[in-house]
N, C-alpha and C positions, 0 to 999 in steps of 0.2 A: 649687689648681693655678695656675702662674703663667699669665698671659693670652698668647696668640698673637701676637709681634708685627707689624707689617705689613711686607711683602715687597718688595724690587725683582725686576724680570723674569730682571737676571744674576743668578747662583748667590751667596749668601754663606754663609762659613762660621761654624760658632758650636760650640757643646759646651749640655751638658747632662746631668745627674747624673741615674742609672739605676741603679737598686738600687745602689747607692752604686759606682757607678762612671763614670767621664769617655768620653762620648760625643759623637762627631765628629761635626756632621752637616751638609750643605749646604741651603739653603733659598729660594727662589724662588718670584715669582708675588704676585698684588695681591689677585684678584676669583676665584671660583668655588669650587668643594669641594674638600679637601681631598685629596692623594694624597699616598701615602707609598712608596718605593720599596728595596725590599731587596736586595742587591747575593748576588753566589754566593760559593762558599767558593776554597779552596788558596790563592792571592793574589791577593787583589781589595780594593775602597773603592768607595765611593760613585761617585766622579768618573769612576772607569775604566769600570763597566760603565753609565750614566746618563748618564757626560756627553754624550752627543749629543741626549739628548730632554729632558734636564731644562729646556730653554729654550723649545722647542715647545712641552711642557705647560704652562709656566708663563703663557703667551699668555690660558691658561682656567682655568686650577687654581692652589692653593697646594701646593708640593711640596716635599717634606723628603725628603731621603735620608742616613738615618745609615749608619756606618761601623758593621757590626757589632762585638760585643766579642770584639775580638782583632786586628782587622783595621785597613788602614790608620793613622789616626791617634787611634782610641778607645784606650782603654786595654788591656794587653795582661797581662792576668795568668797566673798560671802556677797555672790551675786545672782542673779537669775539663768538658770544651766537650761538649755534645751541642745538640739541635733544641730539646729541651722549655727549656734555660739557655735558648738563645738567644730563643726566643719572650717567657719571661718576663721577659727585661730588655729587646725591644721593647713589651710592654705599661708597663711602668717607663718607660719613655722615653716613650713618650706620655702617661705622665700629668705628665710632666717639664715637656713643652713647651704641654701644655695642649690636649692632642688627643682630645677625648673618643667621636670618631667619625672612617672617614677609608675612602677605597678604600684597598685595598692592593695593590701587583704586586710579585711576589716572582721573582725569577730561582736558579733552581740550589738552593740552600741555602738560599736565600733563599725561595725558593720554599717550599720544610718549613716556614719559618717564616709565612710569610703563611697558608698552610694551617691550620696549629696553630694561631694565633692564632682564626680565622676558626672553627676549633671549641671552643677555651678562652674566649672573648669574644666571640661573635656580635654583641649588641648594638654593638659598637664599629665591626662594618667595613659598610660600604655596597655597595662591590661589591669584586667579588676576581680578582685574574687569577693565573695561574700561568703561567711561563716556564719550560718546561725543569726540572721541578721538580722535588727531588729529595722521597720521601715519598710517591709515586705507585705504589714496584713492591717486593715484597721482593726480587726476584733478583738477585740479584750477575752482575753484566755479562761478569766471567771467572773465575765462582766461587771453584773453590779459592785461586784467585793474589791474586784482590783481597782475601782474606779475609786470606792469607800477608802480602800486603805492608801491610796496615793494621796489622800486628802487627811489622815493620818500618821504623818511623820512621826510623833511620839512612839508610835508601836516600833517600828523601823529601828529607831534608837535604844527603846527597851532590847525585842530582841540582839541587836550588834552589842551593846552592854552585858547579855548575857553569853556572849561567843567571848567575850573576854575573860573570862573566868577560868576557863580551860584550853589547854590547846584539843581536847575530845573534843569539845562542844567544836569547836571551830571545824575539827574532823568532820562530825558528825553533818555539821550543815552543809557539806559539800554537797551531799545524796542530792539534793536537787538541783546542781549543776552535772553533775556526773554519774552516769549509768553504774558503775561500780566505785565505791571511795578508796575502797581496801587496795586499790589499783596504784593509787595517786603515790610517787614518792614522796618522804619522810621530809626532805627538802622544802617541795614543796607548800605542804602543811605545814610548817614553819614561816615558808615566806608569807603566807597568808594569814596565819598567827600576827603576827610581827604588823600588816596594815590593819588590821581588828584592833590591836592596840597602841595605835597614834590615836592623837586628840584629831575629834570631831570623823570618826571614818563613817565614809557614807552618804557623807553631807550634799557633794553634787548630785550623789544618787540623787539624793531624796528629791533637791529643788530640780532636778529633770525630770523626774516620775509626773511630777506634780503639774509642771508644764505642758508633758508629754501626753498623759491620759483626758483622758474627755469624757462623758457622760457616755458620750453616745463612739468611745473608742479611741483608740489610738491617734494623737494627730497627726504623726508622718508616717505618709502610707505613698511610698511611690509608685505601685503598680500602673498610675496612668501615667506618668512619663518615661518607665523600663524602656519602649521604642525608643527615646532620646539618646542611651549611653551609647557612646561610639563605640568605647572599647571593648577589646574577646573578654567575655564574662564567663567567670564558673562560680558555680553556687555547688556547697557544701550545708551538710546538716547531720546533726547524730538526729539516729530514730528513734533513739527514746527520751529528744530533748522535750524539759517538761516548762520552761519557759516560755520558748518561741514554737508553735506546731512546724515540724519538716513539710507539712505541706504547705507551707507559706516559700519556702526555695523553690520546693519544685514545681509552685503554680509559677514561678515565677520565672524559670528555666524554660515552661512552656511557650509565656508569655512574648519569651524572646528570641526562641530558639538556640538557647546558650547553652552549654555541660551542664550536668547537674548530678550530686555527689552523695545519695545517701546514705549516712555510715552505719550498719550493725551494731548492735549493743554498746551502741556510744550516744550520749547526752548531752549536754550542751556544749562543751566544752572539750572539742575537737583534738585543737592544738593539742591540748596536754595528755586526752585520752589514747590518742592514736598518733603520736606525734613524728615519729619514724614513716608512718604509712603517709601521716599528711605531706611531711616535709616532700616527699618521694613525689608524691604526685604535683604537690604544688610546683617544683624545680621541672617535671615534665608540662604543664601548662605554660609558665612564664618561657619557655624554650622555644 
């Protein structure tokens, strides 16, 4: 395993070979335990859903946030994406970077993965949090439609080609990640302009939607092996996420007698809606 190198507090970027593939990832922080940060799915990267906490944490932790593969600026193959790939080329990647232990907090998709992990390798994670996380509930949120339109990618692509056209429209689509848009910095909304128009954005989405969904629901649903994770778990969720239902955490919180985080007037996308308040609590959890 190549050695850890040492950290500044701002973010830098680097890469890293994962089951033989180029992974993106951003890294920050000097002194304290390791934390590692998984970003959600459709289009997203590290920077967009992290950048506002990766510099807080780094005040006490060391923090890595790779670009899942497919996503942002990791390598983008054109092969079959589900939860179990994705997990096992974050266990790849940490042993890339030389991470033989590490908390995990997982957001959306990301969230499956920190999950999966956390029951593939226990030994490796020290504490785990879940955001929002998909891998929590079998039920399809609009059943038969969601199940239809996983099996239509075309439409996926139309829409994301029409988010190109504006940076409004790209504004605009956020409302169904986030309880208020008008909230989001300007930053932001740029950085996510900006992966709306690279060639092919979306593409993992899609081939993991498609793998992921099922007739009859979701295929990764870990609520019968929740009793398996070793690690102090906390689950997070905005309540008026319209992706994933909050009561998929906090059935899940129950399930296991772990924290459980439900945020007010916040939607899916935590990190960035309350990002001050998450960072705050997450640094008193990992403590």
């Amino acid at each position: 395993m190549a050695p850890i190198e040492p950290f500044d507090m701002e973010p830098t970027e680097r890469y890293a070979d994962a089951s033989g593939y180029r992974i993106r990832y951003l890294q920050a922080g000097e002194d304290g335990p390791p934390v590692l940060l998984l970003h959600g799915g459709l289009i997203d990267a590290a920077h967009c859903s992290w950048g506002a906490v990766i510099e807080p944490l780094a005040e006490h932790c060391r923090v890595f946030a790779p670009d899942l593969l497919g996503y942002g600026d990791s390598d983008c193959p054109e092969i079959a994406y589900s939860t179990k790939r994705h997990v096992a080329v974050i266990e790849s990647f940490m042993d890339a970077i030389g991470l033989n232990r590490t908390s995990l907090v997982g957001l959306s998709v990301g969230g499956s993965v920190a999950l999966g992990l956390a029951l593939r390798s226990p030994e490796r994670v020290d504490r785990l949090v879940s955001v929002a996380s998909y891998g929590l509930g079998g039920e399809l949120p609009n059943g038969r439609l969601t199940y239809a339109l996983s099996r239509l990618p075309a439409l996926n692509r139309l829409s994301v080609a029409a988010l190109r056209r504006s940076r409004r429209l790209t504004k605009a689509s956020l409302s169904g990640i986030v309880h208020d848009p008008e909230s989001l910095p300007p930053d932001l909304v740029d950085a996510v302009y900006e992966l709306v128009r690279r060639p092919n954005p979306g593409r993992a989405y899609r081939s993991w939607r498609r793998h992921e969904v099922d007739l009859g629901g979701f295929r990764t649903d870990y609520r019968p092996r929740l009793g398996e994770i070793e690690a102090p778990t906390w689950f997070v969720h905005g309540r008026e996420d319209e992706v994933f239902p909050p009561r998929w955490s906090a059935r899940a919180a129950d399930l296991t007698g772990a924290e459980c985080w439900i945020v007010p007037d916040t939607g899916h996308w935590v990190p960035r809606e309350r990002p001050e308040e998450f960072a705050e609590r997450l640094l008193e959890f990992l403590d």
